[in-house]
The first five atom37 places (N, CA, C, CB, O) and aatype in JSON, in Angstrom:
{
  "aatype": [20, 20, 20, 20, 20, 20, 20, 20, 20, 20, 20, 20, 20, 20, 20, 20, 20, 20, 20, 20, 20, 20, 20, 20, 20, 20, 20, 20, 20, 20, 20, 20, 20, 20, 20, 20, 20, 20, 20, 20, 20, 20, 20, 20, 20, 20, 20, 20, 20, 20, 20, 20, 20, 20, 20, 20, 20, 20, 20, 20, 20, 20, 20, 20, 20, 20, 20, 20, 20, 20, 20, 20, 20, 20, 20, 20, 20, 20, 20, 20, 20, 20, 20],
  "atom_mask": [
    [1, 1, 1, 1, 1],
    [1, 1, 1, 1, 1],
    [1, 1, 1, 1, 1],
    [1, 1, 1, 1, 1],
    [1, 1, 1, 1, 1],
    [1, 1, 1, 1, 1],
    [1, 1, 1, 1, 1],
    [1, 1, 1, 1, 1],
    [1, 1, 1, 1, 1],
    [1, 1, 1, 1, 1],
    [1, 1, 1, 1, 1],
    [1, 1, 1, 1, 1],
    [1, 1, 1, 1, 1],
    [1, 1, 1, 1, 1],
    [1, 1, 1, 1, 1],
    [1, 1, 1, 1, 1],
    [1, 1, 1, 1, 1],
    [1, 1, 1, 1, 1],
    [1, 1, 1, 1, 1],
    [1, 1, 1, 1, 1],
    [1, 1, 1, 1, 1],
    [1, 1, 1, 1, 1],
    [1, 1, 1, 1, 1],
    [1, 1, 1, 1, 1],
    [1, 1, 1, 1, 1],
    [1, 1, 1, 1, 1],
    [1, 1, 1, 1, 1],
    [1, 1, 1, 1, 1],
    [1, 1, 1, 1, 1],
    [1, 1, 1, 1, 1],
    [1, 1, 1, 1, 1],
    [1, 1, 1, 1, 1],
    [1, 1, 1, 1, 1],
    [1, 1, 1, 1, 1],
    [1, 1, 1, 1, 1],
    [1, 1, 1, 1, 1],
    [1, 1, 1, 1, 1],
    [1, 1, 1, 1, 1],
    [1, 1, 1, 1, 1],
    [1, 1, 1, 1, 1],
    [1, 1, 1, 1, 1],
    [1, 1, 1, 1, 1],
    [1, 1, 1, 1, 1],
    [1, 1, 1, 1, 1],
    [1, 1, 1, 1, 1],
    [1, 1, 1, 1, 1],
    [1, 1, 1, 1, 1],
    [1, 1, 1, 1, 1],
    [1, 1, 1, 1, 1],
    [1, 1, 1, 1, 1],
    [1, 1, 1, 1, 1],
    [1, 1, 1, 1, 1],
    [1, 1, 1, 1, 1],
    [1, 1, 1, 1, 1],
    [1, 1, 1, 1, 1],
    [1, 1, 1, 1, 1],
    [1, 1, 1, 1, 1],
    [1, 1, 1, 1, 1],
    [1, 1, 1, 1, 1],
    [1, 1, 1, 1, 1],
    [1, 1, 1, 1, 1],
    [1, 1, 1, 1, 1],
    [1, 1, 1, 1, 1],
    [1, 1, 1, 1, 1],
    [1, 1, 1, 1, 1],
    [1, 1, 1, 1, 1],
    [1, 1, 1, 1, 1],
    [1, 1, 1, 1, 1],
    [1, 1, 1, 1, 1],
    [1, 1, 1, 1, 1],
    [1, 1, 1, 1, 1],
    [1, 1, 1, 1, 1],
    [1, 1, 1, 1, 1],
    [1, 1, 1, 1, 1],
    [1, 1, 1, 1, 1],
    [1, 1, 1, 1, 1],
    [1, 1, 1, 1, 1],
    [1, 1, 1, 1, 1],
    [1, 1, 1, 1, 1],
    [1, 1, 1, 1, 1],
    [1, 1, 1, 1, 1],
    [1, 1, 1, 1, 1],
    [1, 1, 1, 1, 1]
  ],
  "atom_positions": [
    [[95.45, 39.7, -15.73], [95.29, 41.13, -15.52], [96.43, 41.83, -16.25], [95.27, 41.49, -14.0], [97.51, 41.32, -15.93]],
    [[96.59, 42.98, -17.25], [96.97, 43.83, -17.62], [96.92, 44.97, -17.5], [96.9, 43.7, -18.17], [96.1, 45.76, -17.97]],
    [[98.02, 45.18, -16.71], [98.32, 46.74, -16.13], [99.19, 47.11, -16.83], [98.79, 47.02, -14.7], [100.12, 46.41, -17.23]],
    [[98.93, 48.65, -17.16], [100.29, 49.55, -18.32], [100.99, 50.34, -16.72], [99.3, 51.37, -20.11], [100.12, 50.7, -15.92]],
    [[102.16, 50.55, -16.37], [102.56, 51.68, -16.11], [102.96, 52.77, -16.95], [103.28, 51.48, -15.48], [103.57, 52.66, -18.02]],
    [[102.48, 54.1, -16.25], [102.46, 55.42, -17.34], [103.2, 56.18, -16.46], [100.89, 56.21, -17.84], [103.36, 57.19, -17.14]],
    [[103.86, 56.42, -15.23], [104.7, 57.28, -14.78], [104.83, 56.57, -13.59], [104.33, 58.71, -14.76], [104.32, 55.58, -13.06]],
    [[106.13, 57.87, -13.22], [106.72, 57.76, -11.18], [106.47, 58.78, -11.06], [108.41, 57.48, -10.41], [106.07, 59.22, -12.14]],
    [[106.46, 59.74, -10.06], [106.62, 61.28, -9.81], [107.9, 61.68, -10.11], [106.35, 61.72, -8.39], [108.68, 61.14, -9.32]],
    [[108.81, 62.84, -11.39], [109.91, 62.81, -11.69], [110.43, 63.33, -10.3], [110.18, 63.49, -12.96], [111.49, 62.71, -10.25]],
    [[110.4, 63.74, -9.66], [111.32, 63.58, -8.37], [111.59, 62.59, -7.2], [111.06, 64.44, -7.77], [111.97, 62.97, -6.09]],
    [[111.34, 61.09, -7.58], [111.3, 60.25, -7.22], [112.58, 59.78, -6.24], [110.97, 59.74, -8.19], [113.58, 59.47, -6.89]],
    [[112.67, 59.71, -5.23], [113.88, 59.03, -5.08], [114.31, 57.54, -4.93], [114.26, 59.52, -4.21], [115.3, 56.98, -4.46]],
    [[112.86, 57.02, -5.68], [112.78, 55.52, -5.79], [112.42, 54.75, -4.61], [114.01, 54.99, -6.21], [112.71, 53.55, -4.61]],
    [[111.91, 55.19, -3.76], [111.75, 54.74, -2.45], [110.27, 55.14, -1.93], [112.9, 55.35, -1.56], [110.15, 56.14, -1.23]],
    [[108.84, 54.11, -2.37], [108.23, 54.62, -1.69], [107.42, 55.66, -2.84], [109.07, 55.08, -0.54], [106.52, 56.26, -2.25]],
    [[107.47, 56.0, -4.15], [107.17, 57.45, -4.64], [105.71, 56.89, -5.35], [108.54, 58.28, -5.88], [105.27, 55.77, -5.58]],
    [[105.06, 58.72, -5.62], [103.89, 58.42, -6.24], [104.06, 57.62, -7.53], [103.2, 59.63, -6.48], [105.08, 57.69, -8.22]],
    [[102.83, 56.73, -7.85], [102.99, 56.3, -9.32], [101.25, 56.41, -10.24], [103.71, 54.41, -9.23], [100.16, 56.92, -9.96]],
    [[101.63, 55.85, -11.06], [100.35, 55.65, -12.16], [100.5, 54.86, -12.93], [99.95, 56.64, -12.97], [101.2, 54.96, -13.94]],
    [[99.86, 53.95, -12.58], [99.37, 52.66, -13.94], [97.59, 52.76, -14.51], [99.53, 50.63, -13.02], [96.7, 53.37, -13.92]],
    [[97.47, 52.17, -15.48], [96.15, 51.84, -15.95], [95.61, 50.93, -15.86], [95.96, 51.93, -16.85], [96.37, 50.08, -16.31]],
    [[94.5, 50.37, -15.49], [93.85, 49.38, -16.13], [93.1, 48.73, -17.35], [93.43, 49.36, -15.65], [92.19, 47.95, -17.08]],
    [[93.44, 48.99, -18.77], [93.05, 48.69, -19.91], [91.64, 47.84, -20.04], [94.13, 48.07, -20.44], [90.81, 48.07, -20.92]],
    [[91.52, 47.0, -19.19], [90.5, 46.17, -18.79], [88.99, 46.46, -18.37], [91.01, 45.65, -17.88], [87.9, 46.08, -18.79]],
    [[89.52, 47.5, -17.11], [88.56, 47.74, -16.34], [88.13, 49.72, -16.59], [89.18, 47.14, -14.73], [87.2, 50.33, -16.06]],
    [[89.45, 50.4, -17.77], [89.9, 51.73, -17.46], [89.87, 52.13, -16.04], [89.15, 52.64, -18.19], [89.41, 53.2, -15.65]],
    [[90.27, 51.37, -15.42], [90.49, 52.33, -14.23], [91.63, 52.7, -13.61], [89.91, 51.96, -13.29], [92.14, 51.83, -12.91]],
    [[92.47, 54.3, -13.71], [93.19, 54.21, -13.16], [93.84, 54.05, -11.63], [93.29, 54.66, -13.64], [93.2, 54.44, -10.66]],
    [[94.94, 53.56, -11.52], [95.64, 53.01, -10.22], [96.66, 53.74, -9.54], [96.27, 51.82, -10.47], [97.77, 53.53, -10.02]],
    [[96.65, 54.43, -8.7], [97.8, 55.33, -7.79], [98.02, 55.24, -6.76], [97.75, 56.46, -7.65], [97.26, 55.27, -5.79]],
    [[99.42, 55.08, -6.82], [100.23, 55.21, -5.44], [100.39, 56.62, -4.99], [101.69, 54.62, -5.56], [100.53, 57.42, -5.91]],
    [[100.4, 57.14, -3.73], [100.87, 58.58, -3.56], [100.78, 58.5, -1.69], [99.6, 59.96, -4.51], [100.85, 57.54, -0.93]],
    [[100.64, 59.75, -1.48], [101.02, 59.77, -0.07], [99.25, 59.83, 0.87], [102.23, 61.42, 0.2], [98.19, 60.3, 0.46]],
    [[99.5, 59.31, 1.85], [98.21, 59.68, 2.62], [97.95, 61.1, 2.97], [98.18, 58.98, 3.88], [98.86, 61.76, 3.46]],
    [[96.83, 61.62, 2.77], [96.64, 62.8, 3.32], [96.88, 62.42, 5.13], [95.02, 63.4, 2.78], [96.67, 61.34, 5.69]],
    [[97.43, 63.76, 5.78], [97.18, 63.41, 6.77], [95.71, 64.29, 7.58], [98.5, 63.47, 7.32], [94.89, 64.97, 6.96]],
    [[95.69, 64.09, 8.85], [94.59, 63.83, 9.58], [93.52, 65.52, 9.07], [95.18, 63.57, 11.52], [92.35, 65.41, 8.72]],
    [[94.05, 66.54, 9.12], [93.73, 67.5, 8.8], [93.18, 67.84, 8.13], [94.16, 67.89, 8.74], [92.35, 68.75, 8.1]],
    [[93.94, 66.47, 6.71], [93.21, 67.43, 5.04], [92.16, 66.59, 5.02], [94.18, 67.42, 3.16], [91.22, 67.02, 4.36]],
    [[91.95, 65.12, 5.72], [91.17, 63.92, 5.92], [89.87, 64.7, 6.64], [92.03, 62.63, 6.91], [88.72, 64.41, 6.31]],
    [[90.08, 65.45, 7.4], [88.88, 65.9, 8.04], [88.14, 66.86, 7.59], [89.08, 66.24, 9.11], [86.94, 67.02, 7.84]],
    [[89.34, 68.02, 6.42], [88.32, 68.76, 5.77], [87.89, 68.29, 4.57], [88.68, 69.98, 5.58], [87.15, 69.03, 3.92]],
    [[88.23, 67.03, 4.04], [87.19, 66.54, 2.78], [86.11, 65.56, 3.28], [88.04, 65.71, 1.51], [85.4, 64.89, 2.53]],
    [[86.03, 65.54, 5.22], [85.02, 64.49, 5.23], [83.85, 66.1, 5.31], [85.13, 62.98, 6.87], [82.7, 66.02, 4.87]],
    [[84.25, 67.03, 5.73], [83.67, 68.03, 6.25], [82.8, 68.46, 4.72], [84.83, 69.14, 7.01], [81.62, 68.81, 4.75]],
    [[83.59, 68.37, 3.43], [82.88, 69.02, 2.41], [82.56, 67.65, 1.29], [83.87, 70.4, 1.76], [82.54, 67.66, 0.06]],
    [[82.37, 66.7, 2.09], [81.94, 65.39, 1.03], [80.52, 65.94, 1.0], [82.1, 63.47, 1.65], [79.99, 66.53, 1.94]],
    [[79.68, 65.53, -0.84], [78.6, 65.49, -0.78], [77.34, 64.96, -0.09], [78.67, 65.37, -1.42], [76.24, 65.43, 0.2]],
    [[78.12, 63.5, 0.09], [77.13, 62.55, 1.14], [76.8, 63.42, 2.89], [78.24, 60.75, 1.47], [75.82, 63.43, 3.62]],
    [[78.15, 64.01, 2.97], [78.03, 64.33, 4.4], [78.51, 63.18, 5.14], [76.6, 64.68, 4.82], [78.67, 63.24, 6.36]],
    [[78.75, 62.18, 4.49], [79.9, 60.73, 5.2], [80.69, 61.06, 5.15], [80.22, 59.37, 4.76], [81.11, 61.85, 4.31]],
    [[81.62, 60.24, 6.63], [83.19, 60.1, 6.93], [83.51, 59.13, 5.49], [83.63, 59.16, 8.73], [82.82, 58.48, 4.72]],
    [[85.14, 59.5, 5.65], [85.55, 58.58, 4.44], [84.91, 56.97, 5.0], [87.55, 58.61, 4.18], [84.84, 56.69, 6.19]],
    [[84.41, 55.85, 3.72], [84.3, 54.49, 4.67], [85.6, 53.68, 5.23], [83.53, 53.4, 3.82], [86.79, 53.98, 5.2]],
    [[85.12, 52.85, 5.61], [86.7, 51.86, 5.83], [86.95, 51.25, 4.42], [86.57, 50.29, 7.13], [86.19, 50.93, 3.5]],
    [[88.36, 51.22, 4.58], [89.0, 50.53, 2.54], [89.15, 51.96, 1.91], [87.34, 49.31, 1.13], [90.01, 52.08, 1.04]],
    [[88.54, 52.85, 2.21], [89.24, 53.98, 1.6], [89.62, 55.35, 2.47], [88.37, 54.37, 0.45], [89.15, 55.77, 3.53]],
    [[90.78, 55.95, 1.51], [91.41, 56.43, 2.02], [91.6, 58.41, 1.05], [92.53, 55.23, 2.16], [91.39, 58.38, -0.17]],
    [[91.9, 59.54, 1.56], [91.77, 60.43, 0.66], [93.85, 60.35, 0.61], [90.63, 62.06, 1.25], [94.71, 60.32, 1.49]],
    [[93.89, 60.36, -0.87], [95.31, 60.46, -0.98], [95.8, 62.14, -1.46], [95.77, 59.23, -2.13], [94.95, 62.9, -1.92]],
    [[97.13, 62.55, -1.31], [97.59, 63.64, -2.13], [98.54, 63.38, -2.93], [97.96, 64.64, -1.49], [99.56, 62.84, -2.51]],
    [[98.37, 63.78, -4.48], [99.21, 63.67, -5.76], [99.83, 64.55, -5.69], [98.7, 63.63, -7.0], [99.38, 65.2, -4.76]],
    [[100.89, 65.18, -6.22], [101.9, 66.38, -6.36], [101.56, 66.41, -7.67], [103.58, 66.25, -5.99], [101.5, 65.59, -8.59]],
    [[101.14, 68.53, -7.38], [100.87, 68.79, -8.29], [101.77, 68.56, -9.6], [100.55, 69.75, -7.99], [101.0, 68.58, -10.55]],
    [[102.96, 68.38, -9.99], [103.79, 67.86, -10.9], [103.79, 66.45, -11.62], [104.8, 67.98, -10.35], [104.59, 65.92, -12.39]],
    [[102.15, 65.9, -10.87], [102.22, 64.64, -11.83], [100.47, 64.63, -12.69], [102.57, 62.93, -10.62], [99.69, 63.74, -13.05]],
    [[100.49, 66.14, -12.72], [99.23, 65.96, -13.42], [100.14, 65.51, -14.56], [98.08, 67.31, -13.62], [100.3, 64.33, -14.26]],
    [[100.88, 65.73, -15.75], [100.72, 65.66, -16.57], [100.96, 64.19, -16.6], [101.2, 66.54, -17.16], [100.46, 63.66, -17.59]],
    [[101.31, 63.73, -16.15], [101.35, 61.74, -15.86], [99.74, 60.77, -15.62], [102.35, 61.42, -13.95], [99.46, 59.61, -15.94]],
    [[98.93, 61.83, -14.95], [97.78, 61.6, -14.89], [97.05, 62.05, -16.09], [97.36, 62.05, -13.8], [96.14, 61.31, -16.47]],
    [[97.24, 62.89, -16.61], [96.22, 63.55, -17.9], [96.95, 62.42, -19.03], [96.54, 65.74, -18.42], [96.28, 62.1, -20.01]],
    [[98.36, 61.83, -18.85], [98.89, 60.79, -20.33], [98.02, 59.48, -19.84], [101.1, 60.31, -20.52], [97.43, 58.79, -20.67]],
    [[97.96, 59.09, -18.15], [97.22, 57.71, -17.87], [95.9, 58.1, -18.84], [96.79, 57.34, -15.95], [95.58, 57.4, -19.81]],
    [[94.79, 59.92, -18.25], [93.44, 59.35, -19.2], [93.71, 59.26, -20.29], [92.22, 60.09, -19.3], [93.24, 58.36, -20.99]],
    [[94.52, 60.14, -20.75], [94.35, 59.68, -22.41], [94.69, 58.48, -22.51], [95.2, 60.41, -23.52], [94.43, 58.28, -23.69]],
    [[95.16, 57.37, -22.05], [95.62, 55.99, -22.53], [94.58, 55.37, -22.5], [96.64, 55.26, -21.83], [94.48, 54.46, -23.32]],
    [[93.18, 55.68, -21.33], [91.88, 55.34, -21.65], [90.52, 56.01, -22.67], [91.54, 55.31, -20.5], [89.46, 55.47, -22.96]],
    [[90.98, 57.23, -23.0], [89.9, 57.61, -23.42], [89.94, 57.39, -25.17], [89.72, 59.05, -22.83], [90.69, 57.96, -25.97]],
    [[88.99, 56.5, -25.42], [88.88, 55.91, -26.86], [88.7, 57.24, -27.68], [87.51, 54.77, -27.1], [89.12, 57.08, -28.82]],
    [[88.29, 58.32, -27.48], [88.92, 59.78, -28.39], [90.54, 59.89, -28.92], [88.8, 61.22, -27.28], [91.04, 60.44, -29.9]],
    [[90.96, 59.3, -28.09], [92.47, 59.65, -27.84], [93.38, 58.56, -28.47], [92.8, 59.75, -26.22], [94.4, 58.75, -29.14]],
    [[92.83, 57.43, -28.12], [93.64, 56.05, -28.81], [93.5, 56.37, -29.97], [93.12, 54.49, -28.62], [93.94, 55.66, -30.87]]
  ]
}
C-alpha cells in the first residue's frame, strides 16, 4: 500500500491534529480530524438524502476550515487533469 501524506492542519500542536494523505491506488482520500459532536451528528442525520442515521463504521467528521487548501492540493494529487 502507498500512501502520500499531503498536509497536518498548520495549527497543529502535534498531538492528535487533523491530517490528509492520499491513496494513489485506490484515489481515495484519507482524514484524520475531529468527531463532530452529538448535535452536528444529529443535524446531518436529519438532512441526509437517504433519511438514514449515520451506519455503524461511520462517522460525520469536522475539518477546519483552514485546511481546505490541503484538501484541494490532496485532489489535485488525484485528479489526472492536474498530474
Amino acid at each position: 500500500m502507498t500512501i502520500h501524506f499531503v498536509g497536518i492542519d498548520p495549527e497543529t500542536d502535534e498531538d492528535g491534529c487533523p491530517t490528509v494523505w492520499v491513496d494513489p491506488d485506490t484515489e481515495d482520500l484519507l482524514v484524520q480530524s475531529y468527531r463532530a459532536d452529538e448535535e452536528t451528528t444529529a443535524a446531518c442525520d436529519a438532512l441526509s438524502p437517504a433519511r438514514a442515521p449515520i451506519p455503524p463504521g461511520e462517522t460525520v467528521i469536522r475539518i477546519p476550515a483552514r485546511m481546505i487548501p490541503i484538501l484541494r492540493k490532496a485532489c489535485d494529487e488525484l485528479d489526472p487533469g492536474v498530474r
